[in-house]
C-alpha positions as CSV (number, residue, x, y, z in Angstrom):
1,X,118.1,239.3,17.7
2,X,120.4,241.5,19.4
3,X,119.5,242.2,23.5
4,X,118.7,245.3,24.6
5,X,121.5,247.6,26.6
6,X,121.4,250.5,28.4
7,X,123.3,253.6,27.6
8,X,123.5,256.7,29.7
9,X,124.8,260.0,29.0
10,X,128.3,261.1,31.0
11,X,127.5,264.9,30.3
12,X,123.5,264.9,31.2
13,X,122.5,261.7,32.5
14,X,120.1,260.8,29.7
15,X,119.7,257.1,29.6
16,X,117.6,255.1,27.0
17,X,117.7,252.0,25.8
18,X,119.2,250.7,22.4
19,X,120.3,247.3,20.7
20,X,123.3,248.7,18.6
21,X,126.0,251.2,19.8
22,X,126.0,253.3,16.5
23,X,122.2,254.4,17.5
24,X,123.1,255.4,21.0
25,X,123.4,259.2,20.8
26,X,122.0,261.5,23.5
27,X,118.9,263.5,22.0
28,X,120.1,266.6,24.2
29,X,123.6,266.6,24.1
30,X,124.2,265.2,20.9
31,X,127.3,262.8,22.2
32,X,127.8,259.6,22.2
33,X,126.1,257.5,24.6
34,X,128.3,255.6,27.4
35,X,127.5,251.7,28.0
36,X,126.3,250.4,31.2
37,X,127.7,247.7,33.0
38,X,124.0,246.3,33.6
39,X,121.9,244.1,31.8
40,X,118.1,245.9,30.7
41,X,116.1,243.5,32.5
42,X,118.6,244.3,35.8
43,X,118.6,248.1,35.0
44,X,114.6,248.1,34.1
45,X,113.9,246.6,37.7
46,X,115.7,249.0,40.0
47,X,113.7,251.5,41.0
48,X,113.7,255.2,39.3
49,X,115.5,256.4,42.5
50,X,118.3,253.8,42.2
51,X,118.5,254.0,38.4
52,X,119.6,258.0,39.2
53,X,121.9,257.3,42.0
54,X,123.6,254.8,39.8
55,X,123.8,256.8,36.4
56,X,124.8,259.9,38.6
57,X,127.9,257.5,40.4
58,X,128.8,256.6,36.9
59,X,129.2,260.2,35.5
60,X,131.2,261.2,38.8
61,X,133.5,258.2,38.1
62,X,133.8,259.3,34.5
63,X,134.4,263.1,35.4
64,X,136.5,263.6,38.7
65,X,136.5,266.9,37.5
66,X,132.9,267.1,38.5
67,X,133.3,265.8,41.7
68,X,135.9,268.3,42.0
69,X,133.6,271.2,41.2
70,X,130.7,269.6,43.8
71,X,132.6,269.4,46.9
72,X,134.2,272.8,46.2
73,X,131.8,274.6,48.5
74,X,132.2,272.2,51.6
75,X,136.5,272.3,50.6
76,X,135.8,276.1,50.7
77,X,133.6,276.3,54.0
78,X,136.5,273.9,55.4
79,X,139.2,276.3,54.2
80,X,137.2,279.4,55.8
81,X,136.8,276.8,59.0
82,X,140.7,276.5,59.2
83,X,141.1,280.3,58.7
84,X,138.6,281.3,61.6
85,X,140.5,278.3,64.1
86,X,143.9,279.8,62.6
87,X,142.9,283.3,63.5
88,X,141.3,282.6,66.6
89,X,145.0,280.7,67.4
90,X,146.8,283.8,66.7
91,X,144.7,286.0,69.1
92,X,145.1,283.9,71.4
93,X,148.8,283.7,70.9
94,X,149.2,287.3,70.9
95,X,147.2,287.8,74.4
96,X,149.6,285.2,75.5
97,X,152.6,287.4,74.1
98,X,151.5,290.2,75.6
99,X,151.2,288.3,79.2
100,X,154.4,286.8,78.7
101,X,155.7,290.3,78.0
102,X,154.4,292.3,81.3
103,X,155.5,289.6,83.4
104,X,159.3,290.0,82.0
105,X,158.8,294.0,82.2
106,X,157.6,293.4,85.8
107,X,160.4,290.5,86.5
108,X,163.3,293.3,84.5
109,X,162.0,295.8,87.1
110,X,162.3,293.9,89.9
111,X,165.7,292.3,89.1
112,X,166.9,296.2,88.9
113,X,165.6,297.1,91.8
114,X,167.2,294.2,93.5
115,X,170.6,295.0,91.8
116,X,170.5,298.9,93.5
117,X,169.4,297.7,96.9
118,X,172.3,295.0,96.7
119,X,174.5,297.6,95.5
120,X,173.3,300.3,98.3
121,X,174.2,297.7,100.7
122,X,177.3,297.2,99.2
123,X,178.1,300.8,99.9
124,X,176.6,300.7,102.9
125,X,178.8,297.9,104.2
126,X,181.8,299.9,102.8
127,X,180.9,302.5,104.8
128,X,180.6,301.0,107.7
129,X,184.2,298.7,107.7
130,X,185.7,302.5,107.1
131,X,184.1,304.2,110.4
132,X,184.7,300.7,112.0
133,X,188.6,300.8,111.4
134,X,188.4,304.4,111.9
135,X,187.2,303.5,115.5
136,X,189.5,300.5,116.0
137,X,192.5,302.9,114.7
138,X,191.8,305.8,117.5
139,X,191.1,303.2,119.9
140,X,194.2,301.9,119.6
């Protein structure tokens, strides 16, 4: 006589229990059961708790795809997590720009202003060394 196994469904999670693998069809999916690594006895003393988490590892195994689909939500918080830190970045970045930018307005301005009063002394100096040898030339 042929030993009990246990087969478990990779689209529902259905399991049952059947001796050959032509009678292991899932009553609400109408597929074809999957095997299970496990011997009955083993499977029959886990608890009903553990019995789920295992059948429910072996159909994410079986269908990355679902896995896929079940962390989509946390992979979509995570994506609108990264936006709000990259937007956030960018305000920051542009009050930065903006800083930056008054202080080279203010630091344009005052390089001008420098450049005049150089140049006004410039003048100024000229002016001077004229009425100087002007003086030195009816002095002598």
């Amino acid at each position: 006589m042929r030993e009990l196994s246990v087969y478990y469904c990779s689209k529902c999670g259905y399991y049952a229990y059947f001796q050959l693998p032509k009678n292991a069809v899932c009553r609400h999916c109408d597929i074809p059961l999957t095997r299970l690594d496990m011997s009955h006895r083993d499977f029959t003393n886990l608890s009903y708790e553990a019995r789920d988490r295992l059948i429910t590892l072996k159909i994410i195994e079986a269908a990355p795809t679902l896995a896929k689909r079940i962390t989509a939500p946390e992979k979509l918080y995570q994506q609108r997590k990264l936006v709000g830190a990259l937007t956030q970045q960018i305000m920051d970045m542009d009050a930065e720009n903006k800083k930056l930018n008054e202080t080279l307005g203010w630091m344009h301005a005052t390089i001008w202003d420098e450049l005049k009063k150089k140049q006004a002394l410039k003048e100024e100096i000229q002016k001077l060394k004229s009425l100087l040898a002007e003086a030195t030339q009816r002095q002598a």
